[in-house]
N, C-alpha and C positions, 0 to 999 in steps of 0.2 A: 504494500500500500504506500503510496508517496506521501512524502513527509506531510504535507500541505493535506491532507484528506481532510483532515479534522476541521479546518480553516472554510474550503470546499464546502463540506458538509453545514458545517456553521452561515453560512452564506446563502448557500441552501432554503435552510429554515428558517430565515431571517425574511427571504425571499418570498416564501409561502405567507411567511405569518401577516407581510406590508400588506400581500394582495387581498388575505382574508381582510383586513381593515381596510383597505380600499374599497371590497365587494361589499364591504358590511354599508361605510358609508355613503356610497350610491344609490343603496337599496334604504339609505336611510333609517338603520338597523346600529346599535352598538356590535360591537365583534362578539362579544355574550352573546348577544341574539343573534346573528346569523349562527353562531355555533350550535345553541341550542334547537334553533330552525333546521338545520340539519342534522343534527341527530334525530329529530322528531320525522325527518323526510326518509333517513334511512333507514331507521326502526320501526316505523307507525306511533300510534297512540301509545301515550304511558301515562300515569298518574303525574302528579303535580311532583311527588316526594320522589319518582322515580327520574325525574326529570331534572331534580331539585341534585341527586346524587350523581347522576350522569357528567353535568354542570360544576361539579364540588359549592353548587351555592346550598346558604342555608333556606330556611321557609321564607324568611322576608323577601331577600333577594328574590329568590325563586317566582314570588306573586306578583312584585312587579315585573320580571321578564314578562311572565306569562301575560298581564298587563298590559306590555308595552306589542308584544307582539298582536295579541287578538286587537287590537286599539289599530294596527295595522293592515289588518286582514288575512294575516298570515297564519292562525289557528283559532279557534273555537275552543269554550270548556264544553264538555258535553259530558250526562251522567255513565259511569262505568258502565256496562251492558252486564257486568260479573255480580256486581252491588251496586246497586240505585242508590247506598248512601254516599259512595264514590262517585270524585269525578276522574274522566281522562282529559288529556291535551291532546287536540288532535289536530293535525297539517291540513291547511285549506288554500283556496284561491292563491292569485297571487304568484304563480311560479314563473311566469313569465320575465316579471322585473328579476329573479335571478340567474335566468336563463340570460335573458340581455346582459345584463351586470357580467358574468360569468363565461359569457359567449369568446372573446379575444382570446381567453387564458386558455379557453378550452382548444381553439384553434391554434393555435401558438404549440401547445403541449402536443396536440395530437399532429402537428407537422415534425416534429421531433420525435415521435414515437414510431410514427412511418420510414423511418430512417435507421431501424433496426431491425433484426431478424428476428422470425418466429419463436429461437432458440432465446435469443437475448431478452426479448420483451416476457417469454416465460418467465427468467430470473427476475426480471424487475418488479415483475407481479406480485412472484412468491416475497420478493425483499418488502413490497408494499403490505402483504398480509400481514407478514410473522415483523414488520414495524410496527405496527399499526397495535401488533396485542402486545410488543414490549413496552410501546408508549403508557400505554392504556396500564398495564400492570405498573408501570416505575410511577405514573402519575398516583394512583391507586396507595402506592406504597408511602409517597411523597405526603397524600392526606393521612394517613393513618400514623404517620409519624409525626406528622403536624399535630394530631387530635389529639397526641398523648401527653 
């Protein structure tokens, strides 16, 4: 690996995170909210508290996202279908604005990916899964070390 990967990699992420805060603010979203907006787009519906944990916010935080997004049209509370005393958060209208928002990066990215082979964009896949659950786990680890 060359000396500089680390650097690379850091530049990287740095990179991802400006655009997530650009997309957020286009769409007129804090980056909280676009983030929570798409975990809600990738997973479905979840409770307030599952959504709350997802997020690492606590309940307050949590009710205003939820707040600030349905205020935008971007999800609904609606009663749980499992318990009526529950509700869920559920992804609505609206996908459009982050379709546009998201559109350049998409194309950008996906011109760079046509530029590798079947063989290579496999590994970059597998590298995108088994990141994406050490992020999730080291973040994971990060609150529970926090909370102690």
């Amino acid at each position: 690996m060359p000396s500089d990967a680390s650097e690379v990699y850091r530049r990287y992420l740095s990179a991802v995170m400006l655009h997530g805060h650009a997309s957020a603010k286009a769409c007129e979203l804090g980056a909280t909210d676009l983030y929570a907006l798409n975990i809600l787009q990738l997973t479905g519906p979840m409770t307030p508290g599952e959504l709350g944990a997802r997020t690492g916010l606590t309940t307050g935080p949590t009710t205003r996202l939820i707040d600030r997004l349905e205020q935008a049209g971007y999800v609904r509370r609606a009663p749980d279908p499992g318990d009526r005393r529950k509700l869920i958060v559920e992804p609505i209208g609206k996908p459009a604005d982050l379709d546009r928002v998201m559109a350049p990066a998409r194309q950008r990215i996906g011109e760079l990916l046509r530029g590798y082979s079947p063989e290579q964009l496999a590994v970059l896949f597998d590298y995108f899964a088994r990141a994406t659950d050490a992020y999730q786990e080291a973040a994971e680890q990060l609150r529970t070390h926090n909370a102690d």
